[in-house]
PDB file of N, CA, C and O in Angstrom, chain B, residues numbered from 101:
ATOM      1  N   UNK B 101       0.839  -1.185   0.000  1.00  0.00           N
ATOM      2  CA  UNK B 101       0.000   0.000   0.000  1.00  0.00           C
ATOM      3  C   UNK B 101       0.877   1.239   0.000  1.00  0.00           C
ATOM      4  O   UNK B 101       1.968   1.123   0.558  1.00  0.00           O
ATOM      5  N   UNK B 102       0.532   2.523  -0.597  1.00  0.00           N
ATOM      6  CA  UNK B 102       1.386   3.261  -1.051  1.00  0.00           C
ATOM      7  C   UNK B 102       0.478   4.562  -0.171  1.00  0.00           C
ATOM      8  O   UNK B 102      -0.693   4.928  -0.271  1.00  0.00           O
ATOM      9  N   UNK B 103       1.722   5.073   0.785  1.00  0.00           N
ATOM     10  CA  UNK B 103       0.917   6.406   1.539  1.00  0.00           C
ATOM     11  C   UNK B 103       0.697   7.246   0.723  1.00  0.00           C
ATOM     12  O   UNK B 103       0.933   7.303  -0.483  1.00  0.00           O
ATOM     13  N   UNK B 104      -0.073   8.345   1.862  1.00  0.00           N
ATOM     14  CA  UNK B 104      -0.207   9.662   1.234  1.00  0.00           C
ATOM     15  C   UNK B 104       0.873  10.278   0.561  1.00  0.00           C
ATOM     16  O   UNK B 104       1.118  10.468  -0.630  1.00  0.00           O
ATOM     17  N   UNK B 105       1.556  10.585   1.791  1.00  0.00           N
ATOM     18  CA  UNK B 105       3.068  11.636   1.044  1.00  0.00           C
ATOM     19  C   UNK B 105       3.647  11.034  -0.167  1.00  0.00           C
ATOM     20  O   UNK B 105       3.958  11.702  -1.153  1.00  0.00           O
ATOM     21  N   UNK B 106       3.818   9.468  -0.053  1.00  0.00           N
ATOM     22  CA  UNK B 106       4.257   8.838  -1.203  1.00  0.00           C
ATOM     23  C   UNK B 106       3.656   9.233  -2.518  1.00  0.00           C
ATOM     24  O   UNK B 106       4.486   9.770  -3.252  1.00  0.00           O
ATOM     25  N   UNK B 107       2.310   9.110  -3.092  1.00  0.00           N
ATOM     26  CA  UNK B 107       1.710   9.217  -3.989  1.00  0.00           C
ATOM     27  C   UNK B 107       1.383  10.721  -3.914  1.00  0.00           C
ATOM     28  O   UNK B 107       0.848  11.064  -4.968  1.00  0.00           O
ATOM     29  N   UNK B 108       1.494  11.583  -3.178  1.00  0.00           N
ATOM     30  CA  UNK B 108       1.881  12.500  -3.672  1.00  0.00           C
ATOM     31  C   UNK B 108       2.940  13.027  -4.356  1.00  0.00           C
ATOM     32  O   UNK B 108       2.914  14.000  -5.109  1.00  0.00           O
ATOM     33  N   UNK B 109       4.080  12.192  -3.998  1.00  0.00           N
ATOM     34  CA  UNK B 109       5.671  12.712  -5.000  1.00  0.00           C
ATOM     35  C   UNK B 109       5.793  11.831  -6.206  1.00  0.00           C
ATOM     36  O   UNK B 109       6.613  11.988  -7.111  1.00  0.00           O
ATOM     37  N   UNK B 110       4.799  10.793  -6.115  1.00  0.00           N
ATOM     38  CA  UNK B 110       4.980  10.571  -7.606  1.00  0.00           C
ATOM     39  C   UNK B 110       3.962  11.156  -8.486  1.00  0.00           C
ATOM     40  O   UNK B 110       4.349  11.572  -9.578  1.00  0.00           O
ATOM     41  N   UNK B 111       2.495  11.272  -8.126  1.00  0.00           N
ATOM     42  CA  UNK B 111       1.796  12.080  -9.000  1.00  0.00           C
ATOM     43  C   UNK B 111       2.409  13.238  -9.158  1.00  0.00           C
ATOM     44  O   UNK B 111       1.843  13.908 -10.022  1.00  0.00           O
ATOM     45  N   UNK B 112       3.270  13.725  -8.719  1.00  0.00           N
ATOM     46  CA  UNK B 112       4.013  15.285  -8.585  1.00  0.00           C
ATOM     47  C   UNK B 112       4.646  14.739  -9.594  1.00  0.00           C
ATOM     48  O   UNK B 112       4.249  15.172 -10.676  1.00  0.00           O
ATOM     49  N   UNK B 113       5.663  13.783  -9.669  1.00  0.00           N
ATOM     50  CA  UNK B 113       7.132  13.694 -10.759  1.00  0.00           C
ATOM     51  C   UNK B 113       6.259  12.853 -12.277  1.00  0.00           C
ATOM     52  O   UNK B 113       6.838  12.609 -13.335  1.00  0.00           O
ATOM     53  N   UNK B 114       4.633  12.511 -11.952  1.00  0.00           N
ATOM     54  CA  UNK B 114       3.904  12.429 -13.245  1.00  0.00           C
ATOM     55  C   UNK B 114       3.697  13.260 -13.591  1.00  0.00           C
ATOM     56  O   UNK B 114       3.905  13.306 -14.804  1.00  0.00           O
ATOM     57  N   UNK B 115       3.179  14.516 -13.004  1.00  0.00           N
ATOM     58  CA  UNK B 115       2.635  15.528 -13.688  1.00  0.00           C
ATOM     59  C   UNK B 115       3.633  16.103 -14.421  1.00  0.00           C
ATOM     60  O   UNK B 115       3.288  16.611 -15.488  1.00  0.00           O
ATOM     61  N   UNK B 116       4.712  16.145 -14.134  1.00  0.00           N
ATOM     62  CA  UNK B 116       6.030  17.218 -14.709  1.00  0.00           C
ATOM     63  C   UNK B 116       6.556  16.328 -15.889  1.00  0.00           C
ATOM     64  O   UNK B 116       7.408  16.872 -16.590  1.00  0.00           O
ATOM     65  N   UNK B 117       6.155  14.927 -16.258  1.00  0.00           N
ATOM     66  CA  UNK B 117       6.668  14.092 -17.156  1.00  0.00           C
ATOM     67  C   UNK B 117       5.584  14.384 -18.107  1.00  0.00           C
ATOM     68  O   UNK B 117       5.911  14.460 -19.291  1.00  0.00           O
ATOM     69  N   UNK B 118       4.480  14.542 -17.826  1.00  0.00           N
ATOM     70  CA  UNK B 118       3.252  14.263 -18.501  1.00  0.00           C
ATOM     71  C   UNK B 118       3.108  15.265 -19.841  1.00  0.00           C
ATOM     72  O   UNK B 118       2.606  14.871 -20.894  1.00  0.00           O
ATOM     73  N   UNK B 119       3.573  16.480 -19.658  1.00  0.00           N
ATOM     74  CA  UNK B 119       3.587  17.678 -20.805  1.00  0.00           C
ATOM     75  C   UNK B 119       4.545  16.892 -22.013  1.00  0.00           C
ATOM     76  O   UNK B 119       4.468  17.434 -23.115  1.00  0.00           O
ATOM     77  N   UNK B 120       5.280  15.893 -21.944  1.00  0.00           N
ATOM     78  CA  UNK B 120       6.243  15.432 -23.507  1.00  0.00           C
ATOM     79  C   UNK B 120       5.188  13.867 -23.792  1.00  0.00           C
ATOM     80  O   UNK B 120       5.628  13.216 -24.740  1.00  0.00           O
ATOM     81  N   UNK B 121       3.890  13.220 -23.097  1.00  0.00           N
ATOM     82  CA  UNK B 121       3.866  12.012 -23.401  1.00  0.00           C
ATOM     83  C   UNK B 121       2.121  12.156 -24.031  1.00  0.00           C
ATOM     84  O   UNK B 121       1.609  11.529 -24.959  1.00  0.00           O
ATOM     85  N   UNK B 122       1.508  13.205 -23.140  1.00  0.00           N
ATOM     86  CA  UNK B 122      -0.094  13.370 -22.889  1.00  0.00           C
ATOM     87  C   UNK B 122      -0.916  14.568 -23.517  1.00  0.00           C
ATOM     88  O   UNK B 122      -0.120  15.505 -23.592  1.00  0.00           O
ATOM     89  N   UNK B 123      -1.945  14.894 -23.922  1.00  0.00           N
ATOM     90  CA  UNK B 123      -2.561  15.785 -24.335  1.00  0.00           C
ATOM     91  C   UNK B 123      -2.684  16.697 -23.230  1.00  0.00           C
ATOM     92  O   UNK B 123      -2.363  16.459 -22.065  1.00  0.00           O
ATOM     93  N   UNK B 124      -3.072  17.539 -23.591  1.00  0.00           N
ATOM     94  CA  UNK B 124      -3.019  18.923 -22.735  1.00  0.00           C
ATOM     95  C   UNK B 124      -4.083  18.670 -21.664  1.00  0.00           C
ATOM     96  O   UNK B 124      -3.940  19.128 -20.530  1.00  0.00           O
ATOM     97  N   UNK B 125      -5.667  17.591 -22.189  1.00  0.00           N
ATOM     98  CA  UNK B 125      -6.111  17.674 -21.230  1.00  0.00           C
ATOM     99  C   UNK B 125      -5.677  16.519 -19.889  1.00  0.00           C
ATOM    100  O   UNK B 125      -5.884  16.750 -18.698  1.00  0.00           O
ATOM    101  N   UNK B 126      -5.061  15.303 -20.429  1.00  0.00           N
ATOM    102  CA  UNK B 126      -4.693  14.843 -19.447  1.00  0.00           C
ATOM    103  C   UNK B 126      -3.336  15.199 -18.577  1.00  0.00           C
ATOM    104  O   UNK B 126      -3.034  14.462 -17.640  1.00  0.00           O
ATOM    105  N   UNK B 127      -2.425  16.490 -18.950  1.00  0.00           N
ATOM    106  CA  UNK B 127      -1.393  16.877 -18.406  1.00  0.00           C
ATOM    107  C   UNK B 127      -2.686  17.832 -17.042  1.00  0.00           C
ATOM    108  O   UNK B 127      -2.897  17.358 -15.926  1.00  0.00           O
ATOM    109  N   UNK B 128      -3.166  18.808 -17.417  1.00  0.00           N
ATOM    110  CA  UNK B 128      -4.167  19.508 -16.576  1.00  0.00           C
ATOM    111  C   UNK B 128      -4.840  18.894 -15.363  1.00  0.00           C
ATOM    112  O   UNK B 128      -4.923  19.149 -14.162  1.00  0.00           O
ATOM    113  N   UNK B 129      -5.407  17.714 -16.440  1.00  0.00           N
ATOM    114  CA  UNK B 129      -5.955  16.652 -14.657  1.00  0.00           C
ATOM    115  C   UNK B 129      -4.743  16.151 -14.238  1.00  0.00           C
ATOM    116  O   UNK B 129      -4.947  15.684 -13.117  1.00  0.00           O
ATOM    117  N   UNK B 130      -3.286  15.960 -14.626  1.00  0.00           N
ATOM    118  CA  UNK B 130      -2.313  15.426 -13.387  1.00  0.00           C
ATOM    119  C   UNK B 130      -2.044  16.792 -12.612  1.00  0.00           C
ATOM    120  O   UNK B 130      -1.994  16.947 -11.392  1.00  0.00           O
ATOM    121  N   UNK B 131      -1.944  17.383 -13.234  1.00  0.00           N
ATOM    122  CA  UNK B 131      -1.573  18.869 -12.631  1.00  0.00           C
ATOM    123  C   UNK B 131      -2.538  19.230 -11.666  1.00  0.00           C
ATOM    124  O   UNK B 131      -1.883  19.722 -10.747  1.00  0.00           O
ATOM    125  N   UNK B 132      -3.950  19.261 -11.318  1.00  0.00           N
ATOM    126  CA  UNK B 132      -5.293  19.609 -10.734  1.00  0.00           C
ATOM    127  C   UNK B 132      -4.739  18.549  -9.358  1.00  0.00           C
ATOM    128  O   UNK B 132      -4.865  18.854  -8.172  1.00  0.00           O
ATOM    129  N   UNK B 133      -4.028  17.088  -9.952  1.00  0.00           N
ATOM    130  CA  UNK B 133      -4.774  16.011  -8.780  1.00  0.00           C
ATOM    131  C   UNK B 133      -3.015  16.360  -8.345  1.00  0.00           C
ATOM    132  O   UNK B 133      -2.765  15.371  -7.655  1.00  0.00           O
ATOM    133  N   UNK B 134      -2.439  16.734  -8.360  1.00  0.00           N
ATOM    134  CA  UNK B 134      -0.726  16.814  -7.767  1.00  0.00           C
ATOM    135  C   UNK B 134      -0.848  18.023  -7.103  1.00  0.00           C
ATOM    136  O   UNK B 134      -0.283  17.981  -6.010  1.00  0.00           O
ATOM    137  N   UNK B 135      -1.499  19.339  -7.411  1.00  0.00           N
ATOM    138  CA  UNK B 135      -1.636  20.163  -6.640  1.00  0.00           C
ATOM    139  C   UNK B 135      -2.064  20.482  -5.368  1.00  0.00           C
ATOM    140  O   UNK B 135      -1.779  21.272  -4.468  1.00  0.00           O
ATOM    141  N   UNK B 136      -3.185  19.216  -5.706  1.00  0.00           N
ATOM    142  CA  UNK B 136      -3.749  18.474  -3.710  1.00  0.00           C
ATOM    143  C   UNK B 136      -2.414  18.273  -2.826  1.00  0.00           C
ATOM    144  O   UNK B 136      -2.420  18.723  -1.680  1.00  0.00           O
ATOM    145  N   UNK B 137      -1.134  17.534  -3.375  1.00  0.00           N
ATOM    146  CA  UNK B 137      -0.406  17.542  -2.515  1.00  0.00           C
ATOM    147  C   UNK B 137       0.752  18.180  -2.464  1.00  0.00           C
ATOM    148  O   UNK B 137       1.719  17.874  -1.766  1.00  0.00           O
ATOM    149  N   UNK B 138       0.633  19.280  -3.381  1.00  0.00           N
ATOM    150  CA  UNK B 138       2.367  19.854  -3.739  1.00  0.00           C
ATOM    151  C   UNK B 138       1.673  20.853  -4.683  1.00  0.00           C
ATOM    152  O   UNK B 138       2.115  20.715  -5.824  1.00  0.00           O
ATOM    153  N   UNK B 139       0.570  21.978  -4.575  1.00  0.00           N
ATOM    154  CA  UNK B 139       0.000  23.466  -5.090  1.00  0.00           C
ATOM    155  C   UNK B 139       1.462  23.939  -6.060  1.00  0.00           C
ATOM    156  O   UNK B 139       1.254  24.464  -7.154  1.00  0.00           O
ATOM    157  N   UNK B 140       2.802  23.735  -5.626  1.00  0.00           N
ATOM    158  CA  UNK B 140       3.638  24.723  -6.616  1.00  0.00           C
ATOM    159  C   UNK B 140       3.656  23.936  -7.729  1.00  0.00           C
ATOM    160  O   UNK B 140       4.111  24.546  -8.697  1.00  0.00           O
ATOM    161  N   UNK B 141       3.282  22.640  -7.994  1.00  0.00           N
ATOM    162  CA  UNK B 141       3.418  21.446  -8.767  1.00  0.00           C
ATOM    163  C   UNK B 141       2.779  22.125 -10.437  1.00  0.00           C
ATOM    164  O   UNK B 141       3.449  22.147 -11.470  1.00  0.00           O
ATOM    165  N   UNK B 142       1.329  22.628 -10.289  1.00  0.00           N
ATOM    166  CA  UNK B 142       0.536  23.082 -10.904  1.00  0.00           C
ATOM    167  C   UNK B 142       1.253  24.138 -11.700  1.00  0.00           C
ATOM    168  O   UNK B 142       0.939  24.129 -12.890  1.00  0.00           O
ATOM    169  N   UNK B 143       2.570  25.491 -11.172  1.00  0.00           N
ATOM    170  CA  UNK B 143       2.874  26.369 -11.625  1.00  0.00           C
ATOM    171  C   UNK B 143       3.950  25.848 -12.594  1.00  0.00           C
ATOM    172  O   UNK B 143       3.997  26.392 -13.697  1.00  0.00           O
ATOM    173  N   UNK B 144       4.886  24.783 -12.295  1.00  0.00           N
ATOM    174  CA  UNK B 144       5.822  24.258 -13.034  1.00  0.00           C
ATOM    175  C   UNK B 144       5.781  23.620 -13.896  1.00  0.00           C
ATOM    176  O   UNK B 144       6.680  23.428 -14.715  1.00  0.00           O
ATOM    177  N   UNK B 145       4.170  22.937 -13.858  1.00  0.00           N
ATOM    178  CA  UNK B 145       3.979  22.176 -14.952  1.00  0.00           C
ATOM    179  C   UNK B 145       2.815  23.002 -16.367  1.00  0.00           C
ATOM    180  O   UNK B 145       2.320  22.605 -17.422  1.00  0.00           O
ATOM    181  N   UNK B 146       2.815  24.233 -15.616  1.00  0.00           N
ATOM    182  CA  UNK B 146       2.289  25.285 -16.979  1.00  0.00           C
ATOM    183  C   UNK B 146       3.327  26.210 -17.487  1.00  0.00           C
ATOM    184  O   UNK B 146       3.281  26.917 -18.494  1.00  0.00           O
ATOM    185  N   UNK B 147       4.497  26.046 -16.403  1.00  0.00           N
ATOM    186  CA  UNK B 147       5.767  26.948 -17.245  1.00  0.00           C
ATOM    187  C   UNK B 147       6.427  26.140 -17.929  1.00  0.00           C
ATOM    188  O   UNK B 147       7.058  26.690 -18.832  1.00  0.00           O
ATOM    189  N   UNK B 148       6.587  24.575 -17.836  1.00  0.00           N
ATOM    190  CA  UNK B 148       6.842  24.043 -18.645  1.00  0.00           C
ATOM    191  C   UNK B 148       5.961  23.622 -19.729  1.00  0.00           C
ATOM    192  O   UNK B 148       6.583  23.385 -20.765  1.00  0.00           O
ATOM    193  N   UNK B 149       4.813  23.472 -19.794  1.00  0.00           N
ATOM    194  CA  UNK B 149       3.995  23.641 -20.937  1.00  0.00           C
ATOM    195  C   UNK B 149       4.300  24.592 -21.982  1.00  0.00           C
ATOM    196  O   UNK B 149       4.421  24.223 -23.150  1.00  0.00           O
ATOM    197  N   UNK B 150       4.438  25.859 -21.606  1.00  0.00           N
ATOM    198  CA  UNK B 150       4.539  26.541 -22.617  1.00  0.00           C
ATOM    199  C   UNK B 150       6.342  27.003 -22.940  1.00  0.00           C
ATOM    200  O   UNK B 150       6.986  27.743 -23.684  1.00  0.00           O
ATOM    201  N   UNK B 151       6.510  26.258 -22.106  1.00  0.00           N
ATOM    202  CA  UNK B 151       8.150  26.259 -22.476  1.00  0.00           C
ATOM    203  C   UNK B 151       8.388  25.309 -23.704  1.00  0.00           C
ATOM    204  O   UNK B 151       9.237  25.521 -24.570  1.00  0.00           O
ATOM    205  N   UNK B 152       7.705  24.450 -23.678  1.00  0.00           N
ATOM    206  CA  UNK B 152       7.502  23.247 -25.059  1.00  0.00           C
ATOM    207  C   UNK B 152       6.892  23.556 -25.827  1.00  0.00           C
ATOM    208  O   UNK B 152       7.321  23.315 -26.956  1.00  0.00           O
ATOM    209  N   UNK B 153       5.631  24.217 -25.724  1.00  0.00           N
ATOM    210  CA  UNK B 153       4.393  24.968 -26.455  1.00  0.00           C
ATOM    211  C   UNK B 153       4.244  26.099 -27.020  1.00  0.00           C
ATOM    212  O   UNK B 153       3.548  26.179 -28.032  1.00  0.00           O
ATOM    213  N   UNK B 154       4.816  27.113 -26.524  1.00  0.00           N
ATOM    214  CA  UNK B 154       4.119  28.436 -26.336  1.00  0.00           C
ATOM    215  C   UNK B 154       4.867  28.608 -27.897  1.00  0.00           C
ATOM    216  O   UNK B 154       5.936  28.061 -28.173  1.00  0.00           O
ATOM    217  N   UNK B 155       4.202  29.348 -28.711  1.00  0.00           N
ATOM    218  CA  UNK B 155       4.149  30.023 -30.204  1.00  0.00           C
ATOM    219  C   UNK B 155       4.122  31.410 -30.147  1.00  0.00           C
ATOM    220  O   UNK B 155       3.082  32.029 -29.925  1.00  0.00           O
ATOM    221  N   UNK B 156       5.376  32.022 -30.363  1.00  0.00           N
ATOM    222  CA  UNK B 156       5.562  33.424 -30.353  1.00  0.00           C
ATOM    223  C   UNK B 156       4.246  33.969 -31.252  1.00  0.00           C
ATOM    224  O   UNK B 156       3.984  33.323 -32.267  1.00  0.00           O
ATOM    225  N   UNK B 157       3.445  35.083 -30.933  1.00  0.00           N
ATOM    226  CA  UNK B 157       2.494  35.634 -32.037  1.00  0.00           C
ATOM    227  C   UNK B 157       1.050  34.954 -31.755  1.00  0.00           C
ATOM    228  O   UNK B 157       0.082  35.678 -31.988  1.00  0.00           O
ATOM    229  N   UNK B 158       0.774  33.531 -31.237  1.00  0.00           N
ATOM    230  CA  UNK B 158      -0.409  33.260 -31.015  1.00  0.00           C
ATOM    231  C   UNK B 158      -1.189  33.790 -29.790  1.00  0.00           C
ATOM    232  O   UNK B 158      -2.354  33.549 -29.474  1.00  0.00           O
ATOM    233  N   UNK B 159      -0.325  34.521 -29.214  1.00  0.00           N
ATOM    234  CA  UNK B 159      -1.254  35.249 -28.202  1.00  0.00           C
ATOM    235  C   UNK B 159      -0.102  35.816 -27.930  1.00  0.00           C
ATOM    236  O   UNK B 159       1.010  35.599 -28.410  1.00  0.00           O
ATOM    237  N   UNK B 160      -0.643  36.979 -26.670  1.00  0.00           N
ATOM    238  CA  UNK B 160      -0.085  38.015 -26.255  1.00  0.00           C
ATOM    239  C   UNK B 160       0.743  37.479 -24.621  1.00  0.00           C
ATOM    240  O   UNK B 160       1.766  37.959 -24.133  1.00  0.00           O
ATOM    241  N   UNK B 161      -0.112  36.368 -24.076  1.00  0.00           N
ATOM    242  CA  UNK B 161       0.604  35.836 -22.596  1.00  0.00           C
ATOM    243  C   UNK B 161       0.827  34.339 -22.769  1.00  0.00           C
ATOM    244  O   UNK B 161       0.098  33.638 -23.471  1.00  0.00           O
ATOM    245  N   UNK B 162       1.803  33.925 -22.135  1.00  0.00           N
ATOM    246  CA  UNK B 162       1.981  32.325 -22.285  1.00  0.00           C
ATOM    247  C   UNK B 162       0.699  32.193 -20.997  1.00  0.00           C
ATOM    248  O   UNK B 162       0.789  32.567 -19.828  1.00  0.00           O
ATOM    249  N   UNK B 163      -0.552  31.487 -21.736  1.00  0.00           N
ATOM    250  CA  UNK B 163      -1.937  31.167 -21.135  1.00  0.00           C
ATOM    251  C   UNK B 163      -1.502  30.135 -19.677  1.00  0.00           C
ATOM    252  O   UNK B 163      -1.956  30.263 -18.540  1.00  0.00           O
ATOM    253  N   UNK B 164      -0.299  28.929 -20.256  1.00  0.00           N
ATOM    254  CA  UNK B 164      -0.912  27.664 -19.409  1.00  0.00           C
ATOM    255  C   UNK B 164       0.088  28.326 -18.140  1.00  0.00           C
ATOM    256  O   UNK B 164       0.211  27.702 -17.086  1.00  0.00           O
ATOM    257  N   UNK B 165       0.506  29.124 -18.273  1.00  0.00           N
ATOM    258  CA  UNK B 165       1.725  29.745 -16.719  1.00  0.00           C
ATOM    259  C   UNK B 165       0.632  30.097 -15.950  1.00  0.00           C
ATOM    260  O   UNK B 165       0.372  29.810 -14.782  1.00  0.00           O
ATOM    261  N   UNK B 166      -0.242  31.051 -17.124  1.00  0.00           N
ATOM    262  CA  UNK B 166      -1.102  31.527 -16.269  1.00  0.00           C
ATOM    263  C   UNK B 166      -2.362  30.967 -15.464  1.00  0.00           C
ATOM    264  O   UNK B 166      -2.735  31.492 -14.414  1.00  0.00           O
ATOM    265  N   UNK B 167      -2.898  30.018 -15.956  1.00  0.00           N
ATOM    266  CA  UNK B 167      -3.600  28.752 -15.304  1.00  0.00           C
ATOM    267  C   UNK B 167      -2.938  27.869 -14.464  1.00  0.00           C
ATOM    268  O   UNK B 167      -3.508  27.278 -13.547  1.00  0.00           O
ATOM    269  N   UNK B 168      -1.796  27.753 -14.723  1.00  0.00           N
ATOM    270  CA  UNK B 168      -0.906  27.135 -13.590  1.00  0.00           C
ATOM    271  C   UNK B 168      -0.892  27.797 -12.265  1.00  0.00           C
ATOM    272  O   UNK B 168      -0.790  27.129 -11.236  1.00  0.00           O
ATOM    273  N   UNK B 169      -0.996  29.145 -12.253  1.00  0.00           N
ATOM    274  CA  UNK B 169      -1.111  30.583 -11.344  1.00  0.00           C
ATOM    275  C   UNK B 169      -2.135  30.064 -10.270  1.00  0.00           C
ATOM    276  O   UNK B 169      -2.325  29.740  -9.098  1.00  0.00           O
ATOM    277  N   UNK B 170      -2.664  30.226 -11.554  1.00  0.00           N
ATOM    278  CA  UNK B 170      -4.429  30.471 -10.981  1.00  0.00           C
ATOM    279  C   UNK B 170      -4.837  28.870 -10.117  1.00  0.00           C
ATOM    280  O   UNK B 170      -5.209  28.948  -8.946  1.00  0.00           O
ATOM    281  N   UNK B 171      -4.739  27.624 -10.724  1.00  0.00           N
ATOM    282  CA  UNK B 171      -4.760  26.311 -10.150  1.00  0.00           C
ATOM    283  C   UNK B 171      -3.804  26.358  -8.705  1.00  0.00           C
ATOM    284  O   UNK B 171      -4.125  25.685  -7.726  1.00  0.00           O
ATOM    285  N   UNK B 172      -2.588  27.248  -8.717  1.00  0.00           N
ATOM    286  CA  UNK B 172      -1.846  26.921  -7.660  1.00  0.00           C
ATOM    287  C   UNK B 172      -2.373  27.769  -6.368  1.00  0.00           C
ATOM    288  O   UNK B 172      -2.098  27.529  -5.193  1.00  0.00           O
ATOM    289  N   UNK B 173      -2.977  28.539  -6.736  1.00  0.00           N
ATOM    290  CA  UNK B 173      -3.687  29.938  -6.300  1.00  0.00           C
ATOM    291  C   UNK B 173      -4.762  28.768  -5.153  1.00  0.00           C
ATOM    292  O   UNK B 173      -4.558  28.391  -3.999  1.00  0.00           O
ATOM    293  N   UNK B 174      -5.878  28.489  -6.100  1.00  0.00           N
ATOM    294  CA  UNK B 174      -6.960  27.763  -5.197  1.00  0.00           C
ATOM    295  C   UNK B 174      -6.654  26.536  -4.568  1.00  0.00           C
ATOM    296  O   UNK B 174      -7.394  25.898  -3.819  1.00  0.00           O
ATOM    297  N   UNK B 175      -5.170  26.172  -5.032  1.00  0.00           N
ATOM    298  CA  UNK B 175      -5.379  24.761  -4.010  1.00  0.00           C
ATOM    299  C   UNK B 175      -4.721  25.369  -2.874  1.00  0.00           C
ATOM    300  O   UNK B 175      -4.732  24.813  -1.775  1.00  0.00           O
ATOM    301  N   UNK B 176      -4.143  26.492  -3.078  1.00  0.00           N
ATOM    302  CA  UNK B 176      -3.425  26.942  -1.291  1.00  0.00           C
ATOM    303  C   UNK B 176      -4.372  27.311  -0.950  1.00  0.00           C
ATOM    304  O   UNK B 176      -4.443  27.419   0.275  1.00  0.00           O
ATOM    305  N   UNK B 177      -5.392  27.639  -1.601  1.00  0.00           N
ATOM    306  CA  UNK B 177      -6.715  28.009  -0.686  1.00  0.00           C
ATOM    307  C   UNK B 177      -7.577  27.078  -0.219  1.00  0.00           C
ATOM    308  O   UNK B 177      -8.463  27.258   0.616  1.00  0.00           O
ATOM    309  N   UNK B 178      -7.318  26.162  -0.733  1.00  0.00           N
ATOM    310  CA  UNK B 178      -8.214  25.017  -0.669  1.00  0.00           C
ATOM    311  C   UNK B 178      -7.409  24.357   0.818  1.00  0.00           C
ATOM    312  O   UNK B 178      -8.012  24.395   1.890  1.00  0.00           O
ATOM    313  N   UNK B 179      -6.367  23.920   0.741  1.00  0.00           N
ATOM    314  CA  UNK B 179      -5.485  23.468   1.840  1.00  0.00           C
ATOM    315  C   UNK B 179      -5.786  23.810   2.841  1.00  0.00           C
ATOM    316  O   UNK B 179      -6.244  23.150   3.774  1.00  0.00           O
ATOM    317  N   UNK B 180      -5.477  25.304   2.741  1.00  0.00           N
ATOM    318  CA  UNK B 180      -5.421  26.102   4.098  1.00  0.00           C
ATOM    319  C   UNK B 180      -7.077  26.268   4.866  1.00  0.00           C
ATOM    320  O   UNK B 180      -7.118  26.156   6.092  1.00  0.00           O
ATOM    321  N   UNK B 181      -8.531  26.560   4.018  1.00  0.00           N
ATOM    322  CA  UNK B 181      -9.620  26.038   4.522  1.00  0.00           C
ATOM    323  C   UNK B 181     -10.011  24.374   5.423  1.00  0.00           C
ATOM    324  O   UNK B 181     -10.650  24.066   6.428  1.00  0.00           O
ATOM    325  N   UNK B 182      -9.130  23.564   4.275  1.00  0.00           N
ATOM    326  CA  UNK B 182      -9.356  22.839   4.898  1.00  0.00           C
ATOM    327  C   UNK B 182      -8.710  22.061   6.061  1.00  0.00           C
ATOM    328  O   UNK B 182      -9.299  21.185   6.695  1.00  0.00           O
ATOM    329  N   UNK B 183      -7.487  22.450   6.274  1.00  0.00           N
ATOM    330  CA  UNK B 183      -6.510  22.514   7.678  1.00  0.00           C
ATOM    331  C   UNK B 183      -7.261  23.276   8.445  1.00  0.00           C
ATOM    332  O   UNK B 183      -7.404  22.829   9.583  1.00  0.00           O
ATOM    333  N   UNK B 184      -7.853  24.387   8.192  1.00  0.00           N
ATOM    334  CA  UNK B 184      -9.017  25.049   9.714  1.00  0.00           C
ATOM    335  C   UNK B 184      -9.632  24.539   9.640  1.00  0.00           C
ATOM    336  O   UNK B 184      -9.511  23.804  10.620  1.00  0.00           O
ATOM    337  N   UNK B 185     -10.913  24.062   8.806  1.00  0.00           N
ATOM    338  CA  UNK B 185     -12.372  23.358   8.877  1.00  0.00           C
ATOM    339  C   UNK B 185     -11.881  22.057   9.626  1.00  0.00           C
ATOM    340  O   UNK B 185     -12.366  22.014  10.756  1.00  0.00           O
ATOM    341  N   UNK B 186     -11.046  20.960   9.329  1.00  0.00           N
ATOM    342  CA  UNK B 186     -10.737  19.697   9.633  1.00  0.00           C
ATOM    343  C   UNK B 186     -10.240  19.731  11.208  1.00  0.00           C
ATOM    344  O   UNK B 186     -10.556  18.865  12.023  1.00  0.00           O
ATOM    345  N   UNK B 187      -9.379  20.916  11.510  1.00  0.00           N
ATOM    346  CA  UNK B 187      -8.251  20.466  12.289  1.00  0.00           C
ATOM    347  C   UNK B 187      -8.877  21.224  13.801  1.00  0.00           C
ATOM    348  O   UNK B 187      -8.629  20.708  14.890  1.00  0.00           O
ATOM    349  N   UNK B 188      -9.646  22.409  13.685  1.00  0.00           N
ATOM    350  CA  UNK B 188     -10.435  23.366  14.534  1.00  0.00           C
ATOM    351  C   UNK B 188     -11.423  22.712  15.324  1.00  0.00           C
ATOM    352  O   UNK B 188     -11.625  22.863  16.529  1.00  0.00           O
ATOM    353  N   UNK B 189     -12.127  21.832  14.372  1.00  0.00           N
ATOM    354  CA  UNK B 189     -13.871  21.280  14.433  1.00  0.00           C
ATOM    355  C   UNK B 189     -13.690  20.225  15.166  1.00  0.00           C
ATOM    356  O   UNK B 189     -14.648  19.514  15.471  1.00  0.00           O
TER     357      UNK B 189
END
């Protein structure tokens, strides 16, 4: 049986593999479910997205950094609610 912390560092070292093997939408759901245990996980794996991706001229911001932002954004929010709700009650 494989703990928490454990399967958190490997869904972490999937998600960061996942941008050279997977479509964008299954890199996003490793990225969504790795951020549960490692939130900066989410930012590295949209700066590397568009570090592989990003097309000078097709837009004005590299998008997936910025969803990486934003994903890393709500799971520290998410964490930290739920370390008070869980841990208080």
């Amino acid at each position: 049986m494989i703990s928490g912390k454990k399967f958190g560092q490997v869904i972490s070292i999937f998600a960061l593999i996942a941008p050279f093997f997977f479509p964008w939408k299954y890199v996003v759901l490793c990225a969504v479910v790795a951020s549960v245990w490692n939130p900066p996980v989410a930012l590295a794996v949209g700066l590397l997205f568009d570090a592989i991706y990003f097309v000078h001229g097709a837009s004005i911001m590299p998008v997936a950094s910025v969803w990486g932002f934003v994903i890393m954004l709500i799971s520290l929010l998410m964490r930290r609610l739920a370390r008070t709700y869980l841990f208080v009650s």
